[in-house]
C-alpha positions as CSV (number, residue, x, y, z in Angstrom):
1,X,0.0,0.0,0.0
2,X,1.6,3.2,-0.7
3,X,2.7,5.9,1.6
4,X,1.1,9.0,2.0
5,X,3.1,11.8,4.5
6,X,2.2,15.0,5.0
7,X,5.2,16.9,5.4
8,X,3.2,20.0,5.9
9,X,-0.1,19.8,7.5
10,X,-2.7,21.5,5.1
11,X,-3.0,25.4,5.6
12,X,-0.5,25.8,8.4
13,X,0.2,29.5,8.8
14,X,4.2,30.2,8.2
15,X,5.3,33.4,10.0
16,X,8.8,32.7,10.3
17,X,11.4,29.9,8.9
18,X,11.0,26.7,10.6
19,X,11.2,22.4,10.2
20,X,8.3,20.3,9.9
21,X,8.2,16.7,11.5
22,X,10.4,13.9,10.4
23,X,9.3,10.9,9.0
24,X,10.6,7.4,8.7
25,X,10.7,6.4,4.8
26,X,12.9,3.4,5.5
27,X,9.4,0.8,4.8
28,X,8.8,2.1,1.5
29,X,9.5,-0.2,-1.5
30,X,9.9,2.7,-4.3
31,X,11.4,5.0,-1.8
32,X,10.1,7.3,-5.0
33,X,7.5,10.5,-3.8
34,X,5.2,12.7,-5.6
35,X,5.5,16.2,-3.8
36,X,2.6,18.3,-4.0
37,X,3.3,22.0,-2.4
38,X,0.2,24.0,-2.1
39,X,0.3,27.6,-1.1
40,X,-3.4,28.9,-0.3
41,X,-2.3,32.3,1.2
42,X,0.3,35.3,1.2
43,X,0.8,38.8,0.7
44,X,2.7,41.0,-1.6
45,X,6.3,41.4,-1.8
46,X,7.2,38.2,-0.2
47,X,8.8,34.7,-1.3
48,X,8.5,30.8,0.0
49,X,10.9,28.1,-0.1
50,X,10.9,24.5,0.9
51,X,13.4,22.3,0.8
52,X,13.6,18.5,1.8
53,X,16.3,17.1,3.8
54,X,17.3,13.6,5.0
55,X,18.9,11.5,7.2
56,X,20.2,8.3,8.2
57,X,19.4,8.6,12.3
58,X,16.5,10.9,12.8
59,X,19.1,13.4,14.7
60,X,21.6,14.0,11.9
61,X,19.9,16.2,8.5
62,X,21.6,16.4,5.1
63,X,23.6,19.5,5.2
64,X,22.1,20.2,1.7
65,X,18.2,19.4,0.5
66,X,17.8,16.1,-1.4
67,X,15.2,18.5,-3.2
68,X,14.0,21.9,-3.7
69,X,10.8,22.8,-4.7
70,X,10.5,26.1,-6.9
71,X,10.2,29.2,-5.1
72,X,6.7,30.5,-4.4
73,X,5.7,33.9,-4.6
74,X,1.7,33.5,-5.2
75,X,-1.0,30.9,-4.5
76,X,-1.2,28.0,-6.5
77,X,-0.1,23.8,-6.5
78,X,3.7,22.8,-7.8
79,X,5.0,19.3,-8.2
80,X,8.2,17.4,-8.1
81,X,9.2,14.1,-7.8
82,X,11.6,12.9,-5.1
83,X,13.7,9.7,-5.7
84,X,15.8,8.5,-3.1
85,X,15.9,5.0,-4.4
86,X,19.9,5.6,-5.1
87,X,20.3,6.7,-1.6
88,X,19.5,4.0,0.8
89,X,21.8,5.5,3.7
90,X,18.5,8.3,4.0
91,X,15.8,6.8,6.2
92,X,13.9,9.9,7.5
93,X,13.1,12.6,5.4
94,X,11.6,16.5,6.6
95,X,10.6,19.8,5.4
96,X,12.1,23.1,5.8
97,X,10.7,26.5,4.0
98,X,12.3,29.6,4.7
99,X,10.3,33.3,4.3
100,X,11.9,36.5,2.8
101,X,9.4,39.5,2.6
102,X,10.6,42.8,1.2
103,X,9.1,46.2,0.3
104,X,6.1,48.3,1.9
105,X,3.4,46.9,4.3
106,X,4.1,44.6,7.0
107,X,7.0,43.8,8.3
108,X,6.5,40.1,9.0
109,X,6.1,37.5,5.9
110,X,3.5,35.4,6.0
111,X,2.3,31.8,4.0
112,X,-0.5,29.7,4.3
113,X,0.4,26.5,2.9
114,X,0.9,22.7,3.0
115,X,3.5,19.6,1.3
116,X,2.2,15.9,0.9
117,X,4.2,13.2,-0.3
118,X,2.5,10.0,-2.4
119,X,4.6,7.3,-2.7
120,X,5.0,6.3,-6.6
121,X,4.2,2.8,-6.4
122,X,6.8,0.7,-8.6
123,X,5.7,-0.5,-11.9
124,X,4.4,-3.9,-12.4
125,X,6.9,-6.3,-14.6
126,X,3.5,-5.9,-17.2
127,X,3.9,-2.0,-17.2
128,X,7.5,-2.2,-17.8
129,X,7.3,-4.6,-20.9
130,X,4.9,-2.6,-22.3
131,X,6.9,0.5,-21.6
132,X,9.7,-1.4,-23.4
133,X,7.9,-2.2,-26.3
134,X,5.8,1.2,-26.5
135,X,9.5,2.8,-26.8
136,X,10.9,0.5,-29.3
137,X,8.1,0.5,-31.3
């Protein structure tokens, strides 16, 4: 059954930079994630990014993202994919976003967003051979 993690919890209001929970990816098969970022709120003048990081223990993060979504500066839905089927040493995975605001207004940035994960589930040996032959034919 795949995963679904919700890195983000639906419309959580980001005033500041900050981490979301870690989770522990080390039972999935694909180890392969659709990312859905969705940003239902902001103001002018202001930009969102989120990043995900990894790591082996739970205690210990990636000093760099294993991905980085596009950065947000209006409502709206973006996608990526996350594989980390090449790096088996990463068992927990988390999100970070970090807020920049510039210009007039307020002083404080501020996002209402969210970031869920679907696991991809791994093709059937059918899908593949018909992949195979779709390609070559």
């Amino acid at each position: 059954m795949p995963q679904s993690l919700v890195l983000i919890p639906a419309n959580t209001k980001m005033e500041s930079n900050g981490d979301g929970a870690s989770f522990d990816i080390s039972a999935s098969p694909t180890r392969t994630f659709l990312c859905l970022l969705t940003v239902a709120d902001q103001m002018e003048q202001e930009s969102l990014d989120v990043s995900i990081y990894g790591s082996a223990d739970g205690a210990t993060w990636t000093p760099k993202p294993l991905l980085k979504l596009p950065q947000q500066f209006y409502r709206g839905r973006t996608k990526m994919v996350l594989d980390l089927s090449h790096r088996p040493e990463i068992k927990f995975i988390r999100a970070r976003w970090e807020l920049n605001r510039w210009g007039r207004g307020a002083p404080l940035p501020m996002f209402v967003a969210g970031l869920e994960l679907s696991e991809i589930p791994a093709m059937s040996s059918t899908t593949q051979a018909q992949g195979a032959a779709t390609a070559i034919g």
